[in-house]
C-alpha atoms as a printed R data frame, in Angstrom:
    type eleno elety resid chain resno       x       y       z
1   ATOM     1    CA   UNK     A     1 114.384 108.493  74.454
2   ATOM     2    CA   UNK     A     2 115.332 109.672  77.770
3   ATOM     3    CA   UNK     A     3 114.539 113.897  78.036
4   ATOM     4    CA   UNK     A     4 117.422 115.578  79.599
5   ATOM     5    CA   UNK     A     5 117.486 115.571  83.015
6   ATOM     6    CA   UNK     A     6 116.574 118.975  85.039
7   ATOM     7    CA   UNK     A     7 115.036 120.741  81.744
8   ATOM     8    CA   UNK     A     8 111.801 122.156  81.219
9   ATOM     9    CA   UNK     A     9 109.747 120.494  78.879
10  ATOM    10    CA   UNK     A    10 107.015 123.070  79.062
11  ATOM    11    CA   UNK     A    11 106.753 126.474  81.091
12  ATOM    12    CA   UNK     A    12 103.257 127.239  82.002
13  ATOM    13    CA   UNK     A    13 102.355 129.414  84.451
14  ATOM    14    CA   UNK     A    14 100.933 128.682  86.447
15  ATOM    15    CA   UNK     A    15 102.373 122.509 114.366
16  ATOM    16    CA   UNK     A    16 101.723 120.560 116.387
17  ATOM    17    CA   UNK     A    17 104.903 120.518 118.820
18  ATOM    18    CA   UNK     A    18 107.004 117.130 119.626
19  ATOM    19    CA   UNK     A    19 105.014 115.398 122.476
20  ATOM    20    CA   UNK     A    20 106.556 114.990 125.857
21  ATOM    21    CA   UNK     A    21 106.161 111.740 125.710
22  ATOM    22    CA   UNK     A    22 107.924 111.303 122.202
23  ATOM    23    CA   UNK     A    23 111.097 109.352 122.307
24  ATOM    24    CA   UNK     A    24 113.867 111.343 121.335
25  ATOM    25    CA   UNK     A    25 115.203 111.430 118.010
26  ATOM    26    CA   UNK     A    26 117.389 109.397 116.673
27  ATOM    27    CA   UNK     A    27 120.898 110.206 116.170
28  ATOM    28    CA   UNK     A    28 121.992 111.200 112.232
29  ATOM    29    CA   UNK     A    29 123.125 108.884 109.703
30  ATOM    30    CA   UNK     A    30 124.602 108.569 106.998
31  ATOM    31    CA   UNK     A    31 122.143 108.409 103.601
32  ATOM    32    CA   UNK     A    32 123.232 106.085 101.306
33  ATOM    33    CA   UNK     A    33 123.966 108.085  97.708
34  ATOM    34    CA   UNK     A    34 123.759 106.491  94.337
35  ATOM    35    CA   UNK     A    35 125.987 107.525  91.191
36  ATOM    36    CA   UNK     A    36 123.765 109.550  88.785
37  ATOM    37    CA   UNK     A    37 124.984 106.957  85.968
38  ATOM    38    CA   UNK     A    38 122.337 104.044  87.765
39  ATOM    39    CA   UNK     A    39 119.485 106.299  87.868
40  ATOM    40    CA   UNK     A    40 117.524 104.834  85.795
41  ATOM    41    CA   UNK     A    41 117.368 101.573  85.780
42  ATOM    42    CA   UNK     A    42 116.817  99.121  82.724
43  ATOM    43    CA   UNK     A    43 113.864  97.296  84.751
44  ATOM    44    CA   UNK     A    44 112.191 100.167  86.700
45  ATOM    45    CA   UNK     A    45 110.004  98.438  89.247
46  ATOM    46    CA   UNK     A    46 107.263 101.363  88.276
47  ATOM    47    CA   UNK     A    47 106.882 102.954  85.034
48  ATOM    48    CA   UNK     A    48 104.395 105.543  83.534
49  ATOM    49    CA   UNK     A    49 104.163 105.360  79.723
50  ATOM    50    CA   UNK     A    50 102.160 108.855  78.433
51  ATOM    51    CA   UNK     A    51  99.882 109.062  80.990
52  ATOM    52    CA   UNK     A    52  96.733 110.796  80.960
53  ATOM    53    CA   UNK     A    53  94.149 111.244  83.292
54  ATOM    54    CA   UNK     A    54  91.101 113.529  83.355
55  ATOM    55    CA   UNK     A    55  87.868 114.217  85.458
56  ATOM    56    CA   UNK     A    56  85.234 114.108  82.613
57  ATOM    57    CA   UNK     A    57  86.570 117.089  80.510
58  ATOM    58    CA   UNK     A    58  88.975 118.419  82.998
59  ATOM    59    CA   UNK     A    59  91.989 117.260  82.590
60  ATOM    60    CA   UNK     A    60  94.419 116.568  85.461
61  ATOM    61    CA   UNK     A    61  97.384 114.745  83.873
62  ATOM    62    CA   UNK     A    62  98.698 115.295  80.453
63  ATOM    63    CA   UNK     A    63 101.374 112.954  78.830
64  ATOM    64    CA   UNK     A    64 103.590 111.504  82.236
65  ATOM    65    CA   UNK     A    65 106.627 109.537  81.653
66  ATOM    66    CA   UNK     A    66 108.132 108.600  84.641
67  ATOM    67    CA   UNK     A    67 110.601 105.590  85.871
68  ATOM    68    CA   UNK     A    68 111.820 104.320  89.458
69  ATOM    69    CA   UNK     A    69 113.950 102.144  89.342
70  ATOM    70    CA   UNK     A    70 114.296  98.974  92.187
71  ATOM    71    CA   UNK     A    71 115.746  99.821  95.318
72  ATOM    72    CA   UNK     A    72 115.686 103.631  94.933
73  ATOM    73    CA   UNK     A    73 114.315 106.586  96.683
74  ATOM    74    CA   UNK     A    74 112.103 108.855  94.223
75  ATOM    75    CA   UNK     A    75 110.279 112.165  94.890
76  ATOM    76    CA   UNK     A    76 107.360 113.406  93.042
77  ATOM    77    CA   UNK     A    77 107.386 117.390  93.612
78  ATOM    78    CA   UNK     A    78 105.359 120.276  92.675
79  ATOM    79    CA   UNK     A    79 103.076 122.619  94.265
80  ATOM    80    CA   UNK     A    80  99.252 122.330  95.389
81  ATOM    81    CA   UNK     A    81  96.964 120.568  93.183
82  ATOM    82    CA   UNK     A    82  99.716 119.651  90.555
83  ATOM    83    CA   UNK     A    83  98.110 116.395  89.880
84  ATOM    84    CA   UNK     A    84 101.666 114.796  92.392
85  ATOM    85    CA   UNK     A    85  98.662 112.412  94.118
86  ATOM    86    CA   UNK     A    86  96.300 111.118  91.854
87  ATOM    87    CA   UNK     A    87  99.838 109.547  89.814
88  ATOM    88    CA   UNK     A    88  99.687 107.904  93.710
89  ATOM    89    CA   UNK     A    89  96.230 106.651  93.158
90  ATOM    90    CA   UNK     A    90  97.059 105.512  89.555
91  ATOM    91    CA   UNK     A    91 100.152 103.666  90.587
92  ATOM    92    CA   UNK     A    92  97.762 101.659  93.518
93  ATOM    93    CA   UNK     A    93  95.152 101.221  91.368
94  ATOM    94    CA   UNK     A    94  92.648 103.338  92.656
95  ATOM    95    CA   UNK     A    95  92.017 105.101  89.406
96  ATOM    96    CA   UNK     A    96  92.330 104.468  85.667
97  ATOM    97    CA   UNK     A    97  94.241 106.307  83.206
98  ATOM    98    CA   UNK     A    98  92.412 107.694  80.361
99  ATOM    99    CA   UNK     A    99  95.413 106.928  77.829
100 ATOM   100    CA   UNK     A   100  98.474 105.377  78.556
101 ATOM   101    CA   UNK     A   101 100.390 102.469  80.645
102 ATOM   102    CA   UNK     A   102 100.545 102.675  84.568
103 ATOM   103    CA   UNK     A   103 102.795  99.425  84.794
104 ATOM   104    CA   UNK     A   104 104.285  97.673  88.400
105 ATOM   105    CA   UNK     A   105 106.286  94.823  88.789
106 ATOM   106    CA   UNK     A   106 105.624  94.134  84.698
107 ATOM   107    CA   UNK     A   107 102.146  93.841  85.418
108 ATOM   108    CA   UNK     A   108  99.456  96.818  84.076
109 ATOM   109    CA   UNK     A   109  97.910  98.147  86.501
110 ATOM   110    CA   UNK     A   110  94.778  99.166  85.014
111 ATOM   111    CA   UNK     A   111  94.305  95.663  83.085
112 ATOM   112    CA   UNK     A   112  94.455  93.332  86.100
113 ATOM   113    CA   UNK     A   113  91.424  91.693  87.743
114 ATOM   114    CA   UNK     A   114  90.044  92.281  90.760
115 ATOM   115    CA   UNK     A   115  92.001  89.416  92.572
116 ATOM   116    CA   UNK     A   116  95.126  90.390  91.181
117 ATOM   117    CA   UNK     A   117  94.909  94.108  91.543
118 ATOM   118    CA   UNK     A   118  94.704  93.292  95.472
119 ATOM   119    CA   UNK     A   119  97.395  90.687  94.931
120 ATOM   120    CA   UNK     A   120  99.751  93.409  93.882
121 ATOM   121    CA   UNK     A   121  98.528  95.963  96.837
122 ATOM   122    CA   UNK     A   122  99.375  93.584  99.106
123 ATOM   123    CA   UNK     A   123 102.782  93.788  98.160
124 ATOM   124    CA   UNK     A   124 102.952  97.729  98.672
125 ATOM   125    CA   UNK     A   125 102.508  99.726 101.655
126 ATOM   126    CA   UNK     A   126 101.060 103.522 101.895
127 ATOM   127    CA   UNK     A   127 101.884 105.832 104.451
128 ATOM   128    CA   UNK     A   128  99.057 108.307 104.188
129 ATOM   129    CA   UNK     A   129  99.605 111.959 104.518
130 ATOM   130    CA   UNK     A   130  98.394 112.252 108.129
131 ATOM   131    CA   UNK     A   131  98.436 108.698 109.165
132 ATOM   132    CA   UNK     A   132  94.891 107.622 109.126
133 ATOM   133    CA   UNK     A   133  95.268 105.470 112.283
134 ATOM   134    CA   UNK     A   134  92.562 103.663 113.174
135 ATOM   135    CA   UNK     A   135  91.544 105.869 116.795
136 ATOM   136    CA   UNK     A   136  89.676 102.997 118.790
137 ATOM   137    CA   UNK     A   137  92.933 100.675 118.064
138 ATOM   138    CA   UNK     A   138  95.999 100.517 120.338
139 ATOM   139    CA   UNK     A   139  99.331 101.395 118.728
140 ATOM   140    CA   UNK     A   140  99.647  97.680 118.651
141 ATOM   141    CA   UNK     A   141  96.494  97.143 116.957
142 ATOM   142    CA   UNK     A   142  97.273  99.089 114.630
143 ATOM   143    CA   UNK     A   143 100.317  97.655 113.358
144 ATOM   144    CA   UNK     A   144  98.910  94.320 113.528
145 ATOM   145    CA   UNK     A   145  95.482  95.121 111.954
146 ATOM   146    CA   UNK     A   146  96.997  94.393 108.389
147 ATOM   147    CA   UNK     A   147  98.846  90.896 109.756
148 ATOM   148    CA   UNK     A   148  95.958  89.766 110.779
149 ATOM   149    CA   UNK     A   149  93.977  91.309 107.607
150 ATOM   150    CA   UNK     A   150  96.084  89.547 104.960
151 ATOM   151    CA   UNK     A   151  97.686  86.429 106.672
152 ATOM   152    CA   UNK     A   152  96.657  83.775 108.809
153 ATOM   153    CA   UNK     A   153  99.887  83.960 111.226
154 ATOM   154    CA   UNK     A   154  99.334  82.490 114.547
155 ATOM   155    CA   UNK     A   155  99.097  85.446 117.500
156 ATOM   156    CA   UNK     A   156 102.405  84.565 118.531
157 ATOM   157    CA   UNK     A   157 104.382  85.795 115.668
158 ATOM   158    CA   UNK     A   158 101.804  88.198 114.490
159 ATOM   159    CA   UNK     A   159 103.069  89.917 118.390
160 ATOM   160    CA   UNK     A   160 106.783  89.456 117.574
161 ATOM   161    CA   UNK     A   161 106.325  91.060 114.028
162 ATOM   162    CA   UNK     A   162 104.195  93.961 115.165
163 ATOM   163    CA   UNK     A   163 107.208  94.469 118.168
164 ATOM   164    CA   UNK     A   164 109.488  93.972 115.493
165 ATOM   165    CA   UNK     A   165 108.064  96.977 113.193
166 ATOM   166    CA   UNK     A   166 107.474  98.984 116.584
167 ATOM   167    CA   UNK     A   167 110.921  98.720 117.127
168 ATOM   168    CA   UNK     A   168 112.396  99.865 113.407
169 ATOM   169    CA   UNK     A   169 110.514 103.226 113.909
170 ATOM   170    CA   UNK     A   170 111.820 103.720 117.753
171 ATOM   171    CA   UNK     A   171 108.252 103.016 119.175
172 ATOM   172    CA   UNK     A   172 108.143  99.310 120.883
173 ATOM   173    CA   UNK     A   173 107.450 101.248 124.459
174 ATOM   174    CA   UNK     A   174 104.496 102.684 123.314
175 ATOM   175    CA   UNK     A   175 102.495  99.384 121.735
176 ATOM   176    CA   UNK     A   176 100.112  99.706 124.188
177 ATOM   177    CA   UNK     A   177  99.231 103.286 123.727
178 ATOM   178    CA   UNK     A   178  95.859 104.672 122.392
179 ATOM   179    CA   UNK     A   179  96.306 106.395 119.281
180 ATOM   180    CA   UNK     A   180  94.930 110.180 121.185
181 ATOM   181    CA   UNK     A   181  98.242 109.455 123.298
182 ATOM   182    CA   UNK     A   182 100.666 110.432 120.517
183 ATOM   183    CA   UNK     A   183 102.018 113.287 119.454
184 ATOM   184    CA   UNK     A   184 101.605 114.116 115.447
185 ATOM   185    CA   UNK     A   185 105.372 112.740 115.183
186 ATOM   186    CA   UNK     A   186 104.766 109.250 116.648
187 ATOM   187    CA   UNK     A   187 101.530 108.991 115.053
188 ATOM   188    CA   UNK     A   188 103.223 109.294 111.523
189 ATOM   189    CA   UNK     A   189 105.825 106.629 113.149
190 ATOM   190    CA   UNK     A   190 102.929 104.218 113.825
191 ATOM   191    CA   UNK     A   191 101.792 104.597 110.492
192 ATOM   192    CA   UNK     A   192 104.959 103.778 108.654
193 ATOM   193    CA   UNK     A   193 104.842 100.708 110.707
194 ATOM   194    CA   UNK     A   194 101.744  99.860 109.869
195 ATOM   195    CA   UNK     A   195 102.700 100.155 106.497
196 ATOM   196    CA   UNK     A   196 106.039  98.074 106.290
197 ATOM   197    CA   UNK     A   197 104.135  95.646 108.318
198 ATOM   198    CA   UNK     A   198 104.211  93.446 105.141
199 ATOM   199    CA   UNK     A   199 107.338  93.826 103.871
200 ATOM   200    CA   UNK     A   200 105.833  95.357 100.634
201 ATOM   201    CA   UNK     A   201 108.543  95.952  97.687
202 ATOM   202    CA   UNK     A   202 106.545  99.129  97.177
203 ATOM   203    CA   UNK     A   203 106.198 102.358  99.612
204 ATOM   204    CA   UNK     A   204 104.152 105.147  98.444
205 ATOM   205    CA   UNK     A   205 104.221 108.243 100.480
206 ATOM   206    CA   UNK     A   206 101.459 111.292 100.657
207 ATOM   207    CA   UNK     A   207 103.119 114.131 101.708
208 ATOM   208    CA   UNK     A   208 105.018 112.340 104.988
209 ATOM   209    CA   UNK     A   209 106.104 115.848 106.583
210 ATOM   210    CA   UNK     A   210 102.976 117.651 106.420
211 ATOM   211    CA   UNK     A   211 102.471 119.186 109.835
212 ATOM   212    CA   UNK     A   212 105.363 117.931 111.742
213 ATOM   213    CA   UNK     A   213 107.886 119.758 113.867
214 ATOM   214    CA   UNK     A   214 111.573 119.392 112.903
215 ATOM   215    CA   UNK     A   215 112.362 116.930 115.257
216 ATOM   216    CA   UNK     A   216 109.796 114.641 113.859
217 ATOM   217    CA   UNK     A   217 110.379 115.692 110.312
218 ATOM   218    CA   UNK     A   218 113.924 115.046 110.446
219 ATOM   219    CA   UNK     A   219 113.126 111.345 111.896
220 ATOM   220    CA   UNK     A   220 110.238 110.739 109.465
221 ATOM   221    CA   UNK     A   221 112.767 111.788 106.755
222 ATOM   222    CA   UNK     A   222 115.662 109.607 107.855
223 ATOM   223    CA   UNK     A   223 113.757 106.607 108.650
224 ATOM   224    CA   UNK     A   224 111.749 106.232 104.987
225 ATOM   225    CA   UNK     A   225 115.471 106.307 103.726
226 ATOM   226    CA   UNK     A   226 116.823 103.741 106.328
227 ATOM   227    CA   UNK     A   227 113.742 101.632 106.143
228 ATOM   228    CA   UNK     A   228 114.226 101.606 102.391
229 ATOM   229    CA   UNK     A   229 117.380 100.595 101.984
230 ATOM   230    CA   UNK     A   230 117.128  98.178 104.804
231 ATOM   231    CA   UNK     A   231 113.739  96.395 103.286
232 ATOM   232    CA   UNK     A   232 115.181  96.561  99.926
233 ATOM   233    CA   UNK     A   233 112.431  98.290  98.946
234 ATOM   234    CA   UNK     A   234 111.943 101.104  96.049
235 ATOM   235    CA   UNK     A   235 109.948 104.269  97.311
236 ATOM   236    CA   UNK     A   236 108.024 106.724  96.152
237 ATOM   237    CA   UNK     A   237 107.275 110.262  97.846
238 ATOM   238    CA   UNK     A   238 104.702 112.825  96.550
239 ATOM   239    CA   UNK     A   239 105.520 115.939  98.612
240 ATOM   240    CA   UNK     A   240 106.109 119.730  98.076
241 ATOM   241    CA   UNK     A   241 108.859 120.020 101.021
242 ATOM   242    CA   UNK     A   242 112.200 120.731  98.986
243 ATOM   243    CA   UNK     A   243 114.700 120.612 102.143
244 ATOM   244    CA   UNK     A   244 113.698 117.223 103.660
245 ATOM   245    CA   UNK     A   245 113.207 115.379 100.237
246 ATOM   246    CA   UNK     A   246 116.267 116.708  98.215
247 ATOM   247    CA   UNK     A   247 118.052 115.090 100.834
248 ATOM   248    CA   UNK     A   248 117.188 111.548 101.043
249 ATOM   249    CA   UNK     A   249 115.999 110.836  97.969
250 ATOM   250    CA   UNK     A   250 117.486 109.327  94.415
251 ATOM   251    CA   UNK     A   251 116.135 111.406  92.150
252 ATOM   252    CA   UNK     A   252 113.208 113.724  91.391
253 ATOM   253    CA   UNK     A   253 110.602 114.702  89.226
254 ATOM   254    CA   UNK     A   254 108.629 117.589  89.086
255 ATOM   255    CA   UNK     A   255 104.757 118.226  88.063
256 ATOM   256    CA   UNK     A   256 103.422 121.719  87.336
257 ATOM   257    CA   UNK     A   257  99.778 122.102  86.033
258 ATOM   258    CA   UNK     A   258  99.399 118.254  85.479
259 ATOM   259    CA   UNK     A   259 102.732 117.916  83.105
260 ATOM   260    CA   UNK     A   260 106.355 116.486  84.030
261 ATOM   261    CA   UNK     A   261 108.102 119.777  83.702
262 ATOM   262    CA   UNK     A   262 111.828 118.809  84.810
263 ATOM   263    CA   UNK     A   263 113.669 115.495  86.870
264 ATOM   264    CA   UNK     A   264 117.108 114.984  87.661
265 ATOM   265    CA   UNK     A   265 119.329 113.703  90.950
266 ATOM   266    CA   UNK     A   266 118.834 116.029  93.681
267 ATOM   267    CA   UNK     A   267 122.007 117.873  92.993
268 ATOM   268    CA   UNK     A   268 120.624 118.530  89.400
269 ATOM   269    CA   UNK     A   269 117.851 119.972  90.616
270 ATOM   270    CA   UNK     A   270 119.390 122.489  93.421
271 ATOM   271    CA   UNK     A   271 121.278 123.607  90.172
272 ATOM   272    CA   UNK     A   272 118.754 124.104  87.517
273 ATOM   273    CA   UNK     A   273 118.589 127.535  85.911
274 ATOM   274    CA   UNK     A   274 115.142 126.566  84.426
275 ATOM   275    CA   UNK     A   275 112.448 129.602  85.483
276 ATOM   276    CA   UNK     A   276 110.144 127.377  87.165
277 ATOM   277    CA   UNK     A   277 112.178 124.695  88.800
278 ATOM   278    CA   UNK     A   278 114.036 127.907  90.599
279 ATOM   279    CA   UNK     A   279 110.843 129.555  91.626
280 ATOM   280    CA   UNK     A   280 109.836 125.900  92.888
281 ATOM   281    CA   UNK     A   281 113.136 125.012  94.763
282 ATOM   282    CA   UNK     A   282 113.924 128.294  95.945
283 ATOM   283    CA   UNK     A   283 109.942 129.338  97.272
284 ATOM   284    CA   UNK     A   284 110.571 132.793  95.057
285 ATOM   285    CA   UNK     A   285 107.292 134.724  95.684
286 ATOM   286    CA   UNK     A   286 106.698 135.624  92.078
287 ATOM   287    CA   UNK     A   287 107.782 134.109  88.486
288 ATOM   288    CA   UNK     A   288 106.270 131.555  85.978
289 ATOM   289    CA   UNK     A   289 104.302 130.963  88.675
290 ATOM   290    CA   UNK     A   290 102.405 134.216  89.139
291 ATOM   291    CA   UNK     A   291 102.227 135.945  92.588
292 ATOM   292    CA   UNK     A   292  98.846 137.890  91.467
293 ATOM   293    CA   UNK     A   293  95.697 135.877  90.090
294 ATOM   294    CA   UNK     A   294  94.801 136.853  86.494
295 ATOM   295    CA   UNK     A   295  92.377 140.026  86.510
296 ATOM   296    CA   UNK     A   296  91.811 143.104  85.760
297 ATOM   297    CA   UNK     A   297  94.033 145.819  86.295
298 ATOM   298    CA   UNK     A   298  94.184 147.229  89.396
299 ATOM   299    CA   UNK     A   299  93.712 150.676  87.858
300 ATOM   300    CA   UNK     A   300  90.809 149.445  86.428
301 ATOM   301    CA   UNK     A   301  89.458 148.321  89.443
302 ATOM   302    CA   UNK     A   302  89.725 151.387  91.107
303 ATOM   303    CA   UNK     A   303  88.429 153.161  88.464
304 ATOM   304    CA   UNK     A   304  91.334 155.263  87.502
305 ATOM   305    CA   UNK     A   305  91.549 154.433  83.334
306 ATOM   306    CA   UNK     A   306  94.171 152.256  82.219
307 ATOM   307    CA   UNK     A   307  94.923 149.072  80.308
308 ATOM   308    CA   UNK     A   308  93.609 145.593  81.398
């Protein structure tokens, strides 16, 4: 059974400047908004059944449940080392759960082949969290590196495909760039068209506004929600910026110390009177999660008596 949306199931406690050269940014628009009734869907493209995960005897992930549902926009929140990547990496295939079901398309993950596990990559597409373009590739390389990875299109379409991406994310003038010619906001660009390259009916996104300026942020933010909806795609974003993601996306869930503390719709969450999700969406310095590390006291440390 579904928990209730926005509620804590446990409390624990817990620039680089827009290039000259950048295009300028494109002009608002309006982001598509689903009724909370369709949020989840009865055949979620990706589903997480009691996930766990753990580094030998450390664990990392402790009993996930999670759903997206086809065609939506989901966040995966939470602060620093909350365990919001390595569900990424579970989802892709790159790791194995310890217990559990990491399931995509019908098909679980950690069960497939070889063959078929890069069957089902092929159909998503990662935008990594600072790009990772290839630096002795053109912009146009780049883009057409996977094209020419995982298809045997002839060069002429392969060039109308790669202007075609170019063009989605407001960079075909700059195909011919080098990669060191790019500011940190067209580099992410390149990247997320590098990664729709494919059409994949997957995006996966590690921390997309890490490092930009607002410009940039604002057009990163607004194209993974145009893109989306325009690929028919579903999307997933692991990040810990509340203001750009509440905004976009479908719906939310958020991780503290490796559990699923709390999801809901976006407005849900803004309105949550739950400890930690406040502290979370509001930065508070100090709450569940602590603003001091555990110690002594500070009496103590100075030597003055007192209680630990």
């Amino acid at each position: 059974m579904r928990r209730n949306r926005a509620n804590i199931a446990q409390s624990k406690p817990g620039h680089k400047q827009a290039s000259a050269a950048e295009p300028p940014a494109e002009s608002p628009v309006t982001i598509r908004r689903y009724p909370s009734e369709s949020d989840v869907s009865p055949e979620p493209l990706v589903e997480l059944t009691d996930v766990q995960f753990a580094y030998d005897l450390r664990p990392i992930l402790t009993g996930i449940r999670m759903r997206v549902p086809r065609g939506k926009v989901v966040a995966i929140m939470g602060g620093s080392g909350s365990g919001k990547t390595t569900i990424l990496r579970l989802i892709g295939g790159q790791l194995r759960p310890t217990a559990g079901q990491v399931s995509v398309n019908g098909a679980v993950v950690h069960q497939l082949d070889h063959d078929a596990l890069y069957r089902l990559r092929r159909r998503m597409g990662m935008l990594f969290q600072f790009g990772a373009l290839f630096t002795d590739l053109t912009v146009f390389e780049n883009v057409a590196f996977p094209l020419r990875e995982h298809t045997r299109l002839d060069e002429a379409l392969i060039r109308d495909l790669v202007l075609l991406k170019l063009n989605a994310v407001g960079l075909r003038g700059a195909a011919q760039l080098s990669t060191g010619e790019l500011s940190g906001g067209m580099a992410r660009r390149v990247a997320l068209a590098r990664a729709i390259a494919l059409d994949p009916m997957l995006m996966m996104y590690d921390e997309p506004f890490t490092g930009l300026d607002p410009i940039s942020l604002g057009v990163i933010a607004n194209l993974i929600r145009r893109l989306n909806d325009a690929l028919g795609a579903t999307s997933i974003l692991v990040t810990h910026d509340v203001g750009a993601s509440l905004g976009i996306v479908d719906y939310v869930y958020i991780v503290a110390d490796g559990r699923m503390v709390a999801e809901g719709t976006p407005d849900e969450i803004r309105a949550s009177r739950e400890p930690l999700v406040r502290q979370f969406i509001h930065g508070e310095a100090d709450g569940p999660v602590a603003f001091h590390y555990p110690g002594r006291s500070y009496a103590q440390d100075l030597d003055l008596g007192g209680h630990p």
